[in-house]
C-alpha positions in Angstrom: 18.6 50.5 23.5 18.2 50.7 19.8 15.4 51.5 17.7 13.1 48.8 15.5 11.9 49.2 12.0 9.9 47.9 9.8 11.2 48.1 6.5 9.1 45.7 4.8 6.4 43.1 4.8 4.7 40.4 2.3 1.5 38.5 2.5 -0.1 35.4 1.4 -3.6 35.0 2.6 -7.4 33.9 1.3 -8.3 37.6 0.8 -5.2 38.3 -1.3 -1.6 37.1 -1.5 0.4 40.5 -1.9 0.0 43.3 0.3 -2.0 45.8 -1.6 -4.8 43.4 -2.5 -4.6 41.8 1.2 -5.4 45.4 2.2 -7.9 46.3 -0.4 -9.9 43.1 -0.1 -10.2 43.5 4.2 -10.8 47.4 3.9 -14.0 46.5 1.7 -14.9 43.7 3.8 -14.4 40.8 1.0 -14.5 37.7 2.9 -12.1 34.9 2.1 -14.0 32.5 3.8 -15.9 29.9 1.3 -16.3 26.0 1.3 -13.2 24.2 1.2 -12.6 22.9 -2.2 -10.5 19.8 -1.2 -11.4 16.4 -3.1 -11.6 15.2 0.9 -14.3 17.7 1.8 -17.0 16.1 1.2 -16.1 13.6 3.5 -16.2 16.4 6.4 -19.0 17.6 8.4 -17.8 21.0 8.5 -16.4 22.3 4.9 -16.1 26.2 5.8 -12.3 27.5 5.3 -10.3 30.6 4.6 -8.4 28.8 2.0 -5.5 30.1 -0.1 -6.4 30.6 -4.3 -2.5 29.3 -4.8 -0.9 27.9 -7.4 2.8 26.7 -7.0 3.5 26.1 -9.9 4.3 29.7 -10.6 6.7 30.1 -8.2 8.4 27.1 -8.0 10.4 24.3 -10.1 8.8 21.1 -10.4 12.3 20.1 -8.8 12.0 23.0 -6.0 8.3 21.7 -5.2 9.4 18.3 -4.5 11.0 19.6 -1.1 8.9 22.0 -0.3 5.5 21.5 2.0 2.7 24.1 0.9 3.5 25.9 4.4 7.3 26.8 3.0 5.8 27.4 -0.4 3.2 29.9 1.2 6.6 31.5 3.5 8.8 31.8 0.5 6.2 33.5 -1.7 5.8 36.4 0.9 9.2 36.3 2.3 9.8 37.2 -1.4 7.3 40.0 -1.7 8.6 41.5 2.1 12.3 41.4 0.5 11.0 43.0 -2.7 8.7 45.2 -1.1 12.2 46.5 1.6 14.6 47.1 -1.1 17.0 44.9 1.4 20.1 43.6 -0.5 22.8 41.6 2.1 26.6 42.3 1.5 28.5 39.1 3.1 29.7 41.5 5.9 25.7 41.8 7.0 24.5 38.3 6.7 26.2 37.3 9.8 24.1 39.9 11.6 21.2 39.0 9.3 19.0 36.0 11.1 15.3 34.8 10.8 12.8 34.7 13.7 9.7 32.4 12.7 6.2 30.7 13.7 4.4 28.1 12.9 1.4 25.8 14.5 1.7 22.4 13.2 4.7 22.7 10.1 4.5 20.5 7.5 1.2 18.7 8.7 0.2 18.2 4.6 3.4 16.6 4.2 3.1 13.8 7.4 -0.4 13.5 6.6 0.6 12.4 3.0 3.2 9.8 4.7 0.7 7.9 7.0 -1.5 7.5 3.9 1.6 5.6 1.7 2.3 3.6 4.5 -1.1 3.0 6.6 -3.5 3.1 3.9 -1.8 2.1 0.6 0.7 0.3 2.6 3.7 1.8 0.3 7.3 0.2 1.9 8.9 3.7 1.2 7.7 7.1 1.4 9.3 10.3 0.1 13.5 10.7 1.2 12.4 14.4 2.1 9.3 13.7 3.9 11.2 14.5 7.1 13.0 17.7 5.9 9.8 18.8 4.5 7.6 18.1 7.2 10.3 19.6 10.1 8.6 22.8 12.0 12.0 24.8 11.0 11.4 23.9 7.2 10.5 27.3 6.3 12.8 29.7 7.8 15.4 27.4 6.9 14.4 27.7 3.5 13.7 31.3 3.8 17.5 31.3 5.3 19.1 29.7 2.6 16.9 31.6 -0.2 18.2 35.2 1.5 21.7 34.1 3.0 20.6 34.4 6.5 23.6 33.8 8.5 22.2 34.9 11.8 20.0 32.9 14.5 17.8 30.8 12.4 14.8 29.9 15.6 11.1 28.5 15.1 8.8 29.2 17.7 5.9 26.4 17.9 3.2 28.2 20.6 0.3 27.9 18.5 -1.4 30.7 18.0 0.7 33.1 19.1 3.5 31.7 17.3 4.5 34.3 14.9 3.8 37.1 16.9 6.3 35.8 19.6 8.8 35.2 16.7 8.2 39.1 15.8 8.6 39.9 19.6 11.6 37.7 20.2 13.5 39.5 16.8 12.7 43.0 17.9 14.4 42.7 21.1 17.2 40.6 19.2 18.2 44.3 17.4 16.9 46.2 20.6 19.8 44.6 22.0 22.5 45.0 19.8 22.4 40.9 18.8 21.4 41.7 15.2 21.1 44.4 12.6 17.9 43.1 10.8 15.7 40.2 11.4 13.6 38.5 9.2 10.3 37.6 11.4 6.9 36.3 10.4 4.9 32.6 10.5 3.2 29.9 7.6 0.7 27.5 8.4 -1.3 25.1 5.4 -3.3 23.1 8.2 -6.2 22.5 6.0 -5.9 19.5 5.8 -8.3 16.4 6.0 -6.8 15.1 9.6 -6.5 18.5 10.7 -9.8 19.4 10.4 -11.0 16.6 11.7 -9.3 17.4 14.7 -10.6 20.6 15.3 -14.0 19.5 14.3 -14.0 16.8 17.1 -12.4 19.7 19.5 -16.3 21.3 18.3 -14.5 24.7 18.1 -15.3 25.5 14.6 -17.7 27.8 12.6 -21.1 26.5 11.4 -21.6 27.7 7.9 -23.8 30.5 7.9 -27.0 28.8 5.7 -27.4 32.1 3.7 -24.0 33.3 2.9 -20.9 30.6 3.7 -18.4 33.4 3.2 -20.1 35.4 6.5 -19.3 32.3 8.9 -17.0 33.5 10.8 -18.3 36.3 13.2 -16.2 37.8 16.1 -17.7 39.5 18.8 -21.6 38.7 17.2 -23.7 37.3 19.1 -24.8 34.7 17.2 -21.2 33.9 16.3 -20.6 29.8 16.0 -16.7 29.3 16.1 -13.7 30.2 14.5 -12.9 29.5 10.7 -9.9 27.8 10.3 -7.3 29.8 7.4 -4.2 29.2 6.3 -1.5 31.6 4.8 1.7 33.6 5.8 3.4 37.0 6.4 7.0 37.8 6.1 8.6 41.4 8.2 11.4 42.8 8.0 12.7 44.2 11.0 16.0 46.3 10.6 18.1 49.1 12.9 16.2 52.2 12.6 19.5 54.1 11.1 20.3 51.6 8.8 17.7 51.4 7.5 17.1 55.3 7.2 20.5 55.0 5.6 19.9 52.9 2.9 16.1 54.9 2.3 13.7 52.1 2.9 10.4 52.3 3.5 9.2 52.0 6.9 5.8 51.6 8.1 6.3 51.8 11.4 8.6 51.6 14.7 8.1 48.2 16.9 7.8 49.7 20.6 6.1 47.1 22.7 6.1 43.8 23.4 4.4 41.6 25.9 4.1 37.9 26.9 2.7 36.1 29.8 1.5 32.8 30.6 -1.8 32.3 31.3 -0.8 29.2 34.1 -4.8 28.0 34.1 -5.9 25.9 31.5 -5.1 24.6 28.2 -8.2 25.8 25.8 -10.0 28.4 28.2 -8.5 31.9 27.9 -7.3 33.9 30.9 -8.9 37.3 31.4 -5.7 38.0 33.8 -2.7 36.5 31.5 -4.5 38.5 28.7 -4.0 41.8 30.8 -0.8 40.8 31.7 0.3 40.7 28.3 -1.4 43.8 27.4 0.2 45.5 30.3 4.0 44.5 29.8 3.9 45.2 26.1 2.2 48.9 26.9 4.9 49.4 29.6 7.8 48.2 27.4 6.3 50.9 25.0 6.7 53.7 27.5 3.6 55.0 26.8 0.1 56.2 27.9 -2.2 53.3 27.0 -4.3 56.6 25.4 -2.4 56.6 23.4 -3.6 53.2 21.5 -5.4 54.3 18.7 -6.2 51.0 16.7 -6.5 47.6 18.0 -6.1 44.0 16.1 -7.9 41.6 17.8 -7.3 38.0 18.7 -11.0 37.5 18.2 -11.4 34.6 17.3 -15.4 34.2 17.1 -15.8 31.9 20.1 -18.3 32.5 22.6 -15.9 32.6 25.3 -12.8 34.1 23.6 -14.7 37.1 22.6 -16.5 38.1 25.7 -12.6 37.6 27.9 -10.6 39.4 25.3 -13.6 42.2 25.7 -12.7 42.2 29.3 -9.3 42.6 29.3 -9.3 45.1 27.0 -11.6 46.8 29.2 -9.6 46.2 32.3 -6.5 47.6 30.4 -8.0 50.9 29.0 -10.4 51.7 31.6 -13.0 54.0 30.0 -10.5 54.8 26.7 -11.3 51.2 25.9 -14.9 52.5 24.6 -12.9 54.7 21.9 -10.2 52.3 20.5 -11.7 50.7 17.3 -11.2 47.3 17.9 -10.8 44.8 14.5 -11.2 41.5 14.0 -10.0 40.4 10.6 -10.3 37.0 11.0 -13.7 37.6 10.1 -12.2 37.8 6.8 -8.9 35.5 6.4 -9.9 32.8 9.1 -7.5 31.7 11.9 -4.3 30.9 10.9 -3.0 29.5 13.8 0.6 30.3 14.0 0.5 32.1 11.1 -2.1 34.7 12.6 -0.1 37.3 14.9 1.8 38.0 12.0 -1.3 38.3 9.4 -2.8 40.4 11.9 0.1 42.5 12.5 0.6 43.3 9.0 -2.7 44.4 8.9 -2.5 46.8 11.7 0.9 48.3 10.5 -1.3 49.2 7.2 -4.1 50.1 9.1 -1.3 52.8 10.3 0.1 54.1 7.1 -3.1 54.4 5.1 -5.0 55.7 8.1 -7.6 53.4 7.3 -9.1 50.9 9.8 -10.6 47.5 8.6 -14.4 46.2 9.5 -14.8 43.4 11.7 -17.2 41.9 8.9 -20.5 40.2 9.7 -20.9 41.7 12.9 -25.1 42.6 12.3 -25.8 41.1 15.9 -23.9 42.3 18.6 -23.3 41.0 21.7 -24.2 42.8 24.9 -21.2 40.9 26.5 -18.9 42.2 24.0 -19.6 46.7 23.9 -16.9 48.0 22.4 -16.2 49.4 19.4 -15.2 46.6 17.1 -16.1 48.7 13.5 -18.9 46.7 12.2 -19.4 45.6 9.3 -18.3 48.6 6.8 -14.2 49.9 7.0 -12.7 53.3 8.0 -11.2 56.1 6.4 -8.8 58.8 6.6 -8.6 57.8 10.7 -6.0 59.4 13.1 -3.9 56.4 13.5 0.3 57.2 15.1 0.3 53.9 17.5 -1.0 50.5 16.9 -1.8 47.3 19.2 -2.1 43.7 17.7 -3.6 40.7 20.2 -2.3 36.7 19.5 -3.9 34.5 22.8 -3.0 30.9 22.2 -4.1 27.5 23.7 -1.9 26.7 25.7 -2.3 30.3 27.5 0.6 31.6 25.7 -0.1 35.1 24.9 1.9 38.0 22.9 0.9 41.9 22.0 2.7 43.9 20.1 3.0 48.0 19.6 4.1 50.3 17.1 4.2 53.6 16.2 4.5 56.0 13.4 8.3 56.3 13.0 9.9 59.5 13.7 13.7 60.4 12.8 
């Protein structure tokens, strides 16, 4: 089997929308969490998002917005920044062995949401020619594709919150296996929208705002913790053949070793202690390693009550007594759930956990929770920490969970 890189990676998120300041901002515990500033939130009963400072309009054409959803806006800008960021430059003998593995929740919900307001509210015969090709779940790694001459498998994987881990998973063992030389992996979700939320504030899942501080509503593994905080965003990998990309002198922060994925078979919202381990356990064994040798973990950690105390369990179950030494990070604390944009997000995060030997807070985390005992690094970051192998955590509804491990890369 070959070896997995990666040689690259960009971020858009509400604590920063490059890398370094993505970083920065979740190493000093800045929480992008505030009230959404929406002209439609103030018709909500629950106004606390991660949302996105953006502004297209400095990316993009007026013409080039016009087809474009904010979730393949979001996708291009960090797809841009992971390309940058990789030095990566396709000859037309590579882009055939060049494809794009990608996640998303809900696609181009701002788009279809924007339709059924022409034509059920405003009662508009017509709405926009591209509302389709904008609104399609495979918009954004079609356009990321196109952008980047991506003549290899072009797949979207729609499993909620796991999402873009599985994409990232599923693209790894796509080079593993000697189907493609370099795979562009990653997810986008914009979900903050006024239907969407309204969804999710009827499902009764989501954060109260804290009445102090808004930006400290989201609090995983706490236990007064309300409810996750609903974020939106993207990250872009790049995931290449170990010697080529050694060849060509990229920078690598890390080599993908692990993967798991297993069905939790039980229920649609409630989390499965079992499927959790299961996932774990495949993606450790896939690995080859001792699971002592884990030395950082991302959490799913969401900040439900019952999300947090399962995920605390199967970590347990997996680690035995080695779990009590593993810091354990939530950052969604910080930049919200992204849905389908998350695994990726939170991967990123761990892979610069790695290189800068640094380990984010899981912020707002005053109050523990007997239930949840491990060491989840409250409140204040970590420096100059031992870090060679990483684990990142992406449990879905639906029960469709995904880990992924790497390593410090070794020639």
């Amino acid at each position: 089997m070959r070896r997995v890189v990666i040689s690259g990676l960009g971020v858009v998120s509400s604590v920063g929308s490059n890398k370094a300041d993505f970083f920065g901002n979740l190493m000093a515990g800045k929480s992008g969490v505030r009230t959404l500033s929406s002209d439609f939130s103030e018709k909500l009963s629950i106004r606390v998002a991660a949302e996105v400072d953006f502004d297209p309009s400095s990316h993009f054409s007026r013409m080039r917005l016009g087809s474009l959803d904010r979730f393949s806006q979001f996708a291009l800008v960090a797809a841009k920044e992971a390309f940058g960021d990789s030095g990566l430059a396709l000859s037309e003998i590579d882009k055939p062995r060049a494809g794009i593995y990608f996640g998303t929740g809900i696609g181009g919900v701002g788009t279809i949401e924007e339709g059924y307001v022409e034509i059920y509210t405003r009662e508009v015969p017509r709405i926009k020619p591209l509302t389709v090709l904008m609104a399609m779940n495979n918009a954004a790694a079609s356009q990321i594709s196109m952008e980047y001459g991506l003549q290899g498998p072009n797949v979207t994987y729609s499993t909620a919150c796991s999402s873009s881990s599985i994409a990232i998973g599923e693209a790894y063992r796509l080079i593993r296996q000697g189907y493609a030389d370099v795979m562009v992996a990653g997810g986008s979700e914009a979900l903050l929208t006024y239907g969407t939320i309204n969804a999710w504030i009827s499902l009764r899942t989501l954060a109260l705002p804290d009445e102090r501080d808004v930006s400290t509503s989201c609090k995983p593994f706490s236990k007064n913790r309300t409810g996750l905080v609903l974020g939106e965003g993207s990250a872009v990998l790049i995931l290449e053949e170990a010697g080529r990309a050694m060849a060509r002198g990229a920078p690598i922060y890390g080599e993908l070793i692990g993967y798991g994925s297993a069905s939790d078979a039980c229920h649609i919202t409630k989390p499965s202690r079992e499927g959790q381990v299961r996932s774990m356990r495949l993606a450790i064994e896939e690995a080859g390693i001792d699971p002592r040798k884990i030395d950082h973990i991302n959490a799913h950690g969401t900040a439900t009550a019952i999300g947090d105390a399962v995920e605390t369990a199967a970590i347990k179950e997996v680690f035995g007594q080695h779990a009590h030494r593993i810091p354990v990070t939530s950052t969604k604390s910080m930049h919200g759930h992204m849905m389908g944009a998350t695994g990726a997000v939170e991967f990123a995060a761990a892979l610069l956990a790695m290189k800068h030997k640094s380990i984010p807070p899981t912020a707002h985390l005053d109050e523990p929770d007997p239930e949840c005992d491990l060491d989840y690094v409250p409140n204040v970051g970590r420096a100059e920490v031992d870090i060679r192998t990483i684990m990142s955590n992406s449990f879905a509804f639906g029960g469709s969970n995904a880990v992924l491990i790497a390593r410090e890369f070794k020639a």
